[in-house]
N, C-alpha and C positions, 0 to 999 in steps of 0.2 A: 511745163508746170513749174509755178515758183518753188523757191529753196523752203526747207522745212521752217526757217528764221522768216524769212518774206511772209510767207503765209501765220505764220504766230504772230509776226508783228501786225500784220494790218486783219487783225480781230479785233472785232468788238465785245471789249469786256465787262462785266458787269458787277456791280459791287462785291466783293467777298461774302460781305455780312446778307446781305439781298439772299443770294444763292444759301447760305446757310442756315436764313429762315424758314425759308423752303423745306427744308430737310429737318428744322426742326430744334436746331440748336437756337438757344438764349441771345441777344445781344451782349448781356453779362457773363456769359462761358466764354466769351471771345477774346482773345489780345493782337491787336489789328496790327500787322506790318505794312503800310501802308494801304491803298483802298483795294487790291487784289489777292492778297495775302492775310490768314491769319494764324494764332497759333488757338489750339482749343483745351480749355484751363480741364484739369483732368474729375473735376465736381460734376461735370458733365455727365459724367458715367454713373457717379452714383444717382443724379436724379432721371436717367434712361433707364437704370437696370432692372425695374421692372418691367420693361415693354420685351414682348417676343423678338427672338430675332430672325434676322433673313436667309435667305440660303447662300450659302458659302460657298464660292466660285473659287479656282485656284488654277491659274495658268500658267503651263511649261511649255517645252516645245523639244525637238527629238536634237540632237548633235549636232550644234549649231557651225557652222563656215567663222574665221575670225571676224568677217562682216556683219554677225547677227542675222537671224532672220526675221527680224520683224515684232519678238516677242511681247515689247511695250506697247508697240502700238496696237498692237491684237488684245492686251491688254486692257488699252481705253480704249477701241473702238468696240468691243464686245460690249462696255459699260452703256455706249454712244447706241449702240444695237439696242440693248435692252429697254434703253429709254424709248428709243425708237417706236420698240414694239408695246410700248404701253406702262411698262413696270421702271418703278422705283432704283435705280440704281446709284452705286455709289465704287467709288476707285480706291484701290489701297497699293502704294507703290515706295518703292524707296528712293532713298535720293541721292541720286549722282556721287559720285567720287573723280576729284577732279582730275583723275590722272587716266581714268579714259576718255574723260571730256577733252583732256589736251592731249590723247595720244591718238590710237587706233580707229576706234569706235564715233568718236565726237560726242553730244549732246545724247540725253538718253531720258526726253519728254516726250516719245511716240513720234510720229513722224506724219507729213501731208494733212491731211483733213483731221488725221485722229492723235492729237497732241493736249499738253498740260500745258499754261500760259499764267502767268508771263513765262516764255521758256528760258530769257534770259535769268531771271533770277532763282527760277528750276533748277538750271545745270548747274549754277556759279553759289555764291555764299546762303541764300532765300534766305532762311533768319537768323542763318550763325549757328546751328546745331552742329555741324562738322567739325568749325571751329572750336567749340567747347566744347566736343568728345577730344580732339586734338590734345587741347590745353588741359583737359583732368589727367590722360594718359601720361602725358610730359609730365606734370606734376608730379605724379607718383616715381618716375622715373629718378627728374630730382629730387627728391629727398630719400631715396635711397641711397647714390652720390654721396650728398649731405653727410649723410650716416654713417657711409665708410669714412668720410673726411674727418667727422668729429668723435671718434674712438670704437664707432660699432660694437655699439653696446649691447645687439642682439646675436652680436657674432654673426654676420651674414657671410659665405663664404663669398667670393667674390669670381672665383673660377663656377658658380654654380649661378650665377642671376640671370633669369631666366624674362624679365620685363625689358625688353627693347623701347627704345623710343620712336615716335610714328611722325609722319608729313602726308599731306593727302595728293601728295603728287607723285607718279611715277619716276624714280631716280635712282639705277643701280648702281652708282656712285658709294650710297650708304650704307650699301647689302653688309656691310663688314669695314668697320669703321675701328680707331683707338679712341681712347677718349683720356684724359686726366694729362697727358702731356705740359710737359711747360715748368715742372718743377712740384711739389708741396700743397703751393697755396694754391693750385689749377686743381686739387683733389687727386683720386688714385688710380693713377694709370692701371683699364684693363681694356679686354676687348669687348666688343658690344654689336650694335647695329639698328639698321633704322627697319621699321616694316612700311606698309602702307598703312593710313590711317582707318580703311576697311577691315584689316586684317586685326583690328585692334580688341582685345577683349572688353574693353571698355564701349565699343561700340556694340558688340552682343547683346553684352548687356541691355544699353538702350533699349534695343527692338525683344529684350524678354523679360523684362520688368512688368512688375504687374501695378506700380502705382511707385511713389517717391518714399513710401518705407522699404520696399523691396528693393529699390534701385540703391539704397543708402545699405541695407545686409549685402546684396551683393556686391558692391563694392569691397568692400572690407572683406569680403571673401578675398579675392585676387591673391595669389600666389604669387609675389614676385622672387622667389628662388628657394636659396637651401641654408640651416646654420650649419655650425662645425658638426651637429651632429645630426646630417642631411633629413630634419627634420622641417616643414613650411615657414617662410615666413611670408607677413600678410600687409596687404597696405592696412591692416585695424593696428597692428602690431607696430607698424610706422607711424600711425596714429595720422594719418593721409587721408583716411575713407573720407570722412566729414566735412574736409574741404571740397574733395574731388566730386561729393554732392552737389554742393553750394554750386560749383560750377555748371551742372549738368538740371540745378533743378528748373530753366524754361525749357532745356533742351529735352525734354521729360513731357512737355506738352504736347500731340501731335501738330502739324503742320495743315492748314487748308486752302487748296490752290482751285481752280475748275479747270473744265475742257472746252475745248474750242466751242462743244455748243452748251456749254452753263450746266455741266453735270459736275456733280461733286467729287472732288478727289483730294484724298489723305496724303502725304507723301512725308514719311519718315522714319530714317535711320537705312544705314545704308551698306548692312555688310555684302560682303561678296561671296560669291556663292560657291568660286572654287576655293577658295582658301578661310571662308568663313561657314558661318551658315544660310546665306543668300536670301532673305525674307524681312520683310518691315516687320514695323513694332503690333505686336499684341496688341497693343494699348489702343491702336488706331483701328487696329480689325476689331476690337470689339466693340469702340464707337461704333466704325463705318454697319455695324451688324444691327444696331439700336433703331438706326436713321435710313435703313434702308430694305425694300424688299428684295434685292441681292446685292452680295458686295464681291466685287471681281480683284483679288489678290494678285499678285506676282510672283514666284519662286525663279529665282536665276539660272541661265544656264539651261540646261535640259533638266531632266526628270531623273537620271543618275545622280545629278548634283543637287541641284535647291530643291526639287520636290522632294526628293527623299529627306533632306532635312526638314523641309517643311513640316512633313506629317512625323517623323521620330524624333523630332526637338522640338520645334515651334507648338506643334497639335499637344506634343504631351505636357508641356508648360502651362501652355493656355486652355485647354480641356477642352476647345471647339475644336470638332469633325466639321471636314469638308463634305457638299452634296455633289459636286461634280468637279472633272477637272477639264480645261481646254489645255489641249497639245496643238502647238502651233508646229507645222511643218511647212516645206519651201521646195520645188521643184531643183532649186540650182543645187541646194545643200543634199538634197536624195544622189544629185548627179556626183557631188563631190566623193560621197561614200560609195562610190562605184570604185574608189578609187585612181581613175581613171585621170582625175584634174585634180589640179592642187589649186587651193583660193588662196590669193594674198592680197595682203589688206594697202590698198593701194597704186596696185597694179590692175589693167582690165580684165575684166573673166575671157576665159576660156572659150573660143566660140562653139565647141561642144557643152557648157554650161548653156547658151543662151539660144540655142539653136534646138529646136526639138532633136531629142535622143533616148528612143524607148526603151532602147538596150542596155545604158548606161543608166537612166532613171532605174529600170527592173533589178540591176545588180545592188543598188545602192537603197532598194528597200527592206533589208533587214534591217537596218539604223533606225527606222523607223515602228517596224515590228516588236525588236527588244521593248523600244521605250511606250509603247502603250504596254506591253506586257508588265512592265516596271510600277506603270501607274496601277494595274487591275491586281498587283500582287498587293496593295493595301485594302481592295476593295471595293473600290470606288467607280462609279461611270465614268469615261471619258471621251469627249466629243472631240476629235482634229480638226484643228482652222488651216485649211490651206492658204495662208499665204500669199494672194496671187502677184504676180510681177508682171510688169510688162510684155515679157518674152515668152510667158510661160504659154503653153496651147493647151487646149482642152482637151484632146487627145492625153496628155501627161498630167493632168492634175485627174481627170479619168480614172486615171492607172493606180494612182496614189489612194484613190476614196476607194476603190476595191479593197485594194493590200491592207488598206485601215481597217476596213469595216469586216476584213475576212480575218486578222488578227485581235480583234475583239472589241474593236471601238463603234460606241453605240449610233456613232453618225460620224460624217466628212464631209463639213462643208468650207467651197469655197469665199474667202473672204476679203472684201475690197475695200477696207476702210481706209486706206493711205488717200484711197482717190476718190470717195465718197462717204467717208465719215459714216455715222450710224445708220444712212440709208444700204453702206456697203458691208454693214454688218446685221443686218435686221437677221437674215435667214441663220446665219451664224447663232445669234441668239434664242432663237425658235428651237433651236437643236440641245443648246445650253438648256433651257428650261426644261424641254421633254427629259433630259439627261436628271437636270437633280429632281425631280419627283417621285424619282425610283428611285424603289429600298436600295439602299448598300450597307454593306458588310464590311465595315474599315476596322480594321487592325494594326497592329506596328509590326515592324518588320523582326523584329527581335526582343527580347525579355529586358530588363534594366539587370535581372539578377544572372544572367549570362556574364561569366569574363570577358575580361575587356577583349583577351585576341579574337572569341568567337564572336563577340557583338560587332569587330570588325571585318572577320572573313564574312559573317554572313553578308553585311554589305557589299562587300567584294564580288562574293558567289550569285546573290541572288540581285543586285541593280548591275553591275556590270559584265557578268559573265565570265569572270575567272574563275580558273580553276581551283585559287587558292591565294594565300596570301604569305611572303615571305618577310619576318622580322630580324632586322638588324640586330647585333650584338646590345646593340646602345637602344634599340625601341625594347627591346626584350627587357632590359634594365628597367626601364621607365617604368615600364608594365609591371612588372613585381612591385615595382616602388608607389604607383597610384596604388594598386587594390590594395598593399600591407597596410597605408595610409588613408586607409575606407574612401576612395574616391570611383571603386571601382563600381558601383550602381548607376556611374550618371553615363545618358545616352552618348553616343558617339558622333563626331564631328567629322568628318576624311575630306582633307585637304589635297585634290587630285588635279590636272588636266581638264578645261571643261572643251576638251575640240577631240575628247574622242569617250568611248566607253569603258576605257580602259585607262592607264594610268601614263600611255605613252603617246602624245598627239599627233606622230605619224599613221599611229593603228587608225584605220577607217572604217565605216561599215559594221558589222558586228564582229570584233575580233572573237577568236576561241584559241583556247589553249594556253592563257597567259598566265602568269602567276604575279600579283601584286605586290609592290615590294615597299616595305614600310618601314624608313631611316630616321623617324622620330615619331613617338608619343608623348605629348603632354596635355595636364589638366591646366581648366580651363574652369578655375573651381568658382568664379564667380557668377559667372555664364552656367554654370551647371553644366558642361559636358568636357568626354576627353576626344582630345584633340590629334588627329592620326596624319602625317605628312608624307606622302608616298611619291613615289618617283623624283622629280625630278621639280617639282612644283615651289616657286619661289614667294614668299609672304611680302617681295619686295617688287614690282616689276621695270620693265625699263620703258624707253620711252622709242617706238618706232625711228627709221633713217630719217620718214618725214613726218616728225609731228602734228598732230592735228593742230594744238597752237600756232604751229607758223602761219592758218589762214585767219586767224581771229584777229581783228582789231576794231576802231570804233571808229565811225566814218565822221564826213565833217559837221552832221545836225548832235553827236552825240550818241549816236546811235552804236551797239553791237553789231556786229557782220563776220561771218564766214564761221558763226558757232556750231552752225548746221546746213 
């Protein structure tokens, strides 16, 4: 089978604008990036928001191997299904951050038959949104600098600044950096550090913004630290905010790309799920909601991670209830939580991974069990996509749709759209729709007006199975310090591990007996939530022994190669 780039490149694609008449958008809502790309002006929504909207899809998938299993592409081939089977659909996805593009992972526009095209301009700049979340971040960064340079007139302590500056590239080089060096006129020597540009609250923001007055209030929310008298100070108070608009206001428009076979797909804003809150923009799920009779979402990571912030951040923002959720699971990753083999990203699997093993599949399906439990503690139906690979046997994916469907998932079906696109998701989809036609009963996982520790242990206790949660000297601080400082109603973030249930990525399977240990709290006032960092999980990451950039380059017609 060609490479996932082979097969992207030699599609046949069809106008942007074509495909978005289709669905229903204006010629005049549109700002073309060339003829396969556009951006969609945000008046759009007002002249939709009368029309009912579709059912609201949202897919996860149980404890992912560092390989991924498959979660994008399950993503738009379920889309690819739907059309398939008759009905209207449309993709809502986020977009790449380049430092998985060029590390571990590669490319992350679906994969084989069920992908988003052009995929080079997918995974790499598409319209420069990353860039201008990048360049407002920094901004704000500078002229705080600035401000201590030129007398700090709002007394900002400098041992308390709390706005790092961002790169969208993986590089622990800058986890912990000086800055001001060189004398005076280089500004004032402290310490500091870089994050990834997903990690960024500025990107949050993006994807929960409700239109470019909201995005310009929350802005000027941002906390970037403390004065003398450890009271906020704000980028409005920096007088930052207004610029840091200006910069973000096309990046404020969603993004419109299609799929391999001419289905519509949204793609924007791109935080990440273990250390952000893992979900695209509102702005684009309530388009894709207008324009379509379903729209298939993505939340990162498992159902520990992005789904749970999906429905207690993203859902309480935006006021839309999901009707169903796909969990996508994977024969090799069942076997990994056997804990039995270890996956690493770059090395061959295990020939017990690829080799039928009922014994080690059956240990390794409580990983699977927890996280549909996870999902039906909101309320919600949930249908598992198995995944199929190559290797797998039907004997073992068998085994998988029992343990699903005896732990409470309303169906499990296998799903083949890597190697047959919407034809190898159709039955997939048949399962999705019988799923959202039934009543559900969604709720949030916790109160707003719960304290901040118990709005966190609940998370702890009831998505990943500890026993408890233990807070640092310094998160305990924090915590006094948000709620005295009334920040203590907004939902909660938790910055964890996404390669276990727990907050350590050795732990496999469904651990028990752990206790969560949480070394930083902070708010995240623009974003509207606080921000919880537990174990050992870095806002910075590094770049594998062999980066996935060492295979990319451009061949001699001009062309991308080895992105995927």
């Amino acid at each position: 089978m060609d490479s996932d780039l082979q097969i992207a490149q030699a599609a046949s694609l069809k106008p942007i604008a074509d495909i978005a008449a289709e669905y229903g958008l204006l010629p005049g809502e549109l700002v073309p990036y060339g003829h396969h790309m556009a951006k969609v002006r945000l008046d759009a929504l007002d002249r939709l928001g009368g029309k009912p909207n579709g059912k609201y899809i949202d897919v996860t998938a149980i404890t992912p191997t560092p390989l991924g299993e498959g979660k994008t592409t399950v993503t738009i081939g379920l889309s690819l299904g739907l059309n398939h089977i008759g009905k209207k659909a449309v993709t809502c996805i986020r977009q790449p951050s380049l430092g998985p593009v060029f590390g571990i992972k590669g490319g992350a526009a679906g994969g084989g038959h069920a992908q988003v095209v052009p995929m080079e301009d997918f995974n790499l700049h598409l319209t420069g949104d990353n860039h201008a979340t990048g360049v407002a971040h920094n901004l704000l960064a500078a002229f705080i600098d600035n401000h201590l340079h030129h007398g700090n007139a709002l007394r900002i302590d400098p041992r308390h600044i709390t706005w790092r500056r961002v790169v969208d590239v993986s590089d622990r080089a800058l986890r912990h950096v000086v800055i001001g060096l060189g004398g005076s006129a280089n500004g004032v020597v402290r310490e500091t550090g870089f994050d990834i540009l997903v990690a960024s609250e500025c990107m949050a923001i993006l994807a929960l913004a409700s239109g470019l007055k909201d995005l310009r209030a929350r802005l000027g929310r941002i906390i970037v630290g403390l004065d003398g008298d450890r009271k906020p100070v704000t980028a409005e108070d920096l007088k930052c905010a207004g610029a840091m608009t200006v910069l973000l206001r096309n990046a404020i428009m969603p993004n419109i790309l299609q799929t391999l076979e001419h289905t519509l797909c949204f793609v924007h804003a791109g935080p990440f799920a273990n250390i952000a809150h893992g979900n695209s923009s509102i702005i684009a799920d309530e388009m894709a909601l207008k324009l379509g009779e379903y729209v298939v979402t993505e939340s990162g990571f498992g159902a520990d991670c992005g789904l749970e912030k999906f429905m207690d951040v993203k859902c309480r923002y935006s006021g839309l209830r999901p009707n169903a959720v796909c969990m996508v699971a994977t024969v090799r990753a069942q076997k990994m939580h056997s804990g039995r083999f270890k996956v690493v990203a770059g090395k061959p699997l295990d020939k017990g991974i690829i080799e039928e093993n009922i014994e080690a599949l059956e240990q390794g399906m409580p990983n699977l069990v927890k996280q549909i439990e996870n999902v039906r503690a909101f309320g919600i139906p949930v249908v598992v996509a198995l995944n199929r690979f190559g290797s797998d046997t039907d004997g073992e994916l068998d085994l998988i749709r029992k343990h699903a469907i005896a732990a409470g998932a309303d169906d499990a079906v296998v799903c083949d759209v890597h190697a047959r696109g919407g034809a190898g998701g159709a039955d997939l989809a048949r399962a999705v729709v019988r799923a959202a036609d039934k009543p559900s009963n969604f709720s949030f996982l916790y109160e707003l007006d719960q304290p901040v520790k118990s709005k966190i242990e609940t998370i702890a206790r009831k998505m990943f199975g500890a026993t408890g949660i233990h807070c640092t000297a310094a998160a305990n601080k924090q915590i006094a310090w948000i709620e005295e400082n009334g920040f203590g109603k907004l939902p909660v973030c938790i910055a964890k591990t996404h390669l276990s249930l727990s907050h350590d990525p050795a732990l496999k399977g469904r651990p028990a007996g752990f206790t969560v240990p949480v070394r930083d709290v902070k708010v995240s006032a623009g974003a509207g939530f606080v921000y919880a960092l537990t174990g050992e999980i870095s806002t910075m990451p590094g770049l594998p022994s062999v980066p996935g950039g060492t295979r990319v380059d451009i061949d001699e017609q001009g062309r991308v190669v080895g992105l995927f």
